[in-house]
N, C-alpha and C positions, 0 to 999 in steps of 0.2 A: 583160749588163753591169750594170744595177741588180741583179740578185741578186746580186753579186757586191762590189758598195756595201755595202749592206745586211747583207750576210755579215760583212764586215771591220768597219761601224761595230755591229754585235752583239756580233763578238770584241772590240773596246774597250772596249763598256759592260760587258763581262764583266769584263776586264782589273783596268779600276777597279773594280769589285764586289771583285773578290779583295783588288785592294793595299787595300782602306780597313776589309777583315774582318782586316787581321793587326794582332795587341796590339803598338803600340813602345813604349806607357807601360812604363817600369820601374816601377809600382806597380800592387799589387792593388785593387781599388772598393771599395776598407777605408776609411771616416773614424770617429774616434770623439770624443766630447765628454767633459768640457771640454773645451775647447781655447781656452788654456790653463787648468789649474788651478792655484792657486795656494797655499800652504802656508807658516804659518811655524813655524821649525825653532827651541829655546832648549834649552839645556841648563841644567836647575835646578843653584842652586848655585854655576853659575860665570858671576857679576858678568857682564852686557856679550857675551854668548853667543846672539847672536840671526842669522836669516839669513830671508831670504824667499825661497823656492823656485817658479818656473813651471817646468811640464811640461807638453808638450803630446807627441802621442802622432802623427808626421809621418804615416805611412802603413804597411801591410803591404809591403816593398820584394818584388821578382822576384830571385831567384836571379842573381848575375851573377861574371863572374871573382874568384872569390878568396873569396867569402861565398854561404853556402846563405838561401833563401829569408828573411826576418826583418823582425821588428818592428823599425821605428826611433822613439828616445825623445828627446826635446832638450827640455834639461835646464838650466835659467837658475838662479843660484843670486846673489841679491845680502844680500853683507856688510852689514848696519846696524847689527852690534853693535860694539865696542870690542877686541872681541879677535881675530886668526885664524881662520878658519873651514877645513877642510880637506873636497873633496869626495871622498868612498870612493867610484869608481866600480865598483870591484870588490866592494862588497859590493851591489850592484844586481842585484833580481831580478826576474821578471815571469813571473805568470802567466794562463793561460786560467780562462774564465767557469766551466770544471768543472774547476782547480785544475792542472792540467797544467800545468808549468815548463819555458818555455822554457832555451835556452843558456845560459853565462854573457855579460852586458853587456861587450861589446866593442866600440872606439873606432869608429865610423860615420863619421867625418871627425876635420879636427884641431882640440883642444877650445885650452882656456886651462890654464895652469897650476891644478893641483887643491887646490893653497891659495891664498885669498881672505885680503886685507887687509883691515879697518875699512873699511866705503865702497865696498872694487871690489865684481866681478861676474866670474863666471867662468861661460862657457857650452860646455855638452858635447855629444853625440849619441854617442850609444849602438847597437849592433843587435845586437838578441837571436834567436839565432836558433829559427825554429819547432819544434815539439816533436816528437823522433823523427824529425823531416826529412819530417815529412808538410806537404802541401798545406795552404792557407787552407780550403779545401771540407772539410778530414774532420778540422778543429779547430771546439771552441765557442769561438767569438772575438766571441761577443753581448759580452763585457766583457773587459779587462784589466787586473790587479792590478798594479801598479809598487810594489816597494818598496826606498828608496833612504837612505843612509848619509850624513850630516855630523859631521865631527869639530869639537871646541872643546879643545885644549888635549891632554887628557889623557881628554877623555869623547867619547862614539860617542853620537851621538842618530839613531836610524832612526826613518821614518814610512814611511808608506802611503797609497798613492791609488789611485781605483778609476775606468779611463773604460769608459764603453756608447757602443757600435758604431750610430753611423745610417746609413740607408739611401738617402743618394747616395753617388755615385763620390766617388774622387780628383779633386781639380781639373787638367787637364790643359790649361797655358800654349801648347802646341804649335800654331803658327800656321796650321797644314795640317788643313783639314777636307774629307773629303770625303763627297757627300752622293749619292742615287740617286732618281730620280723617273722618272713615267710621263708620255707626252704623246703626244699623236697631232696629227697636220694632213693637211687635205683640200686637193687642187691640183686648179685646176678649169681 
């Protein structure tokens, strides 16, 4: 009868061994800095053409319905000039630490209208997808190039930013942890 205890409370600490080895994070242990960076954008020549761009670099996302494996990029863009600002998201590119291009920037979620007024702020998210359709393991993802488009009028001003990849996880909010340890007790 105790071996038979014993048996069963074995098979459950196995049980939860197994559920607490499976990945449900939808991200890969990608973070990279800045976070955010920060940038501003003018276009010479035309009066009142200014814009402050954050980007921060959310995480490498997991493959899931409807989108392969990809970088996701969110993208704050606020107006402080006097004229229109227009965000090209389609001119958004992004590459690996050894120049490899991912996808084209495709909508991540739903952004803000992609022209800015004097004063607003328009916020995007992007997912580019990974290169060749290969894994995070057989990319050099030490770094990522973002290079990204604002219109003023009649003129296209692009820039560039560069983030490096550190070495913790993704932060992972999920209330469920589970944990595995040893003990013993003597009954006398």
């Amino acid at each position: 009868m105790r071996a038979l205890r014993t048996l069963s409370l074995t098979a459950a600490a196995l049980s939860l061994v197994g559920l607490a080895s499976c990945s449900s994070s939808p991200w890969y242990d990608h973070r990279f800095v800045p976070a955010p960076i920060e940038t501003a954008i003018s276009a010479d020549g035309t009066a009142g053409a200014q814009v402050r761009a954050l980007v921060t670099v959310i995480g490498i996302q997991r493959a899931q319905e409807g989108h392969p494996d990809r970088a996701v990029i969110r993208v704050r863009i606020e107006n402080i000039g006097t004229v229109p600002a227009t965000f090209v998201p389609e001119a958004a590119s992004l590459l690996t630490a050894d120049l490899n291009a991912f996808g084209p920037g495709e909508p991540a979620a739903p952004g803000s209208p992609n022209e800015i007024p004097p004063g607003g702020n328009g916020q995007y998210e992007l997912g580019f997808a990974l290169p060749g359709g290969k894994k995070p393991r057989e990319l050099d993802l030490s770094g990522l190039n973002l290079r990204l488009t604002v219109g003023f009028a009649d003129k296209r001003v692009t820039t560039g930013m560069t983030f490096q990849r550190t070495d913790y996880g993704y932060y992972d909010s999920s209330p469920v942890h589970v944990g595995v340890g040893f003990g013993f007790t003597s009954v006398h």
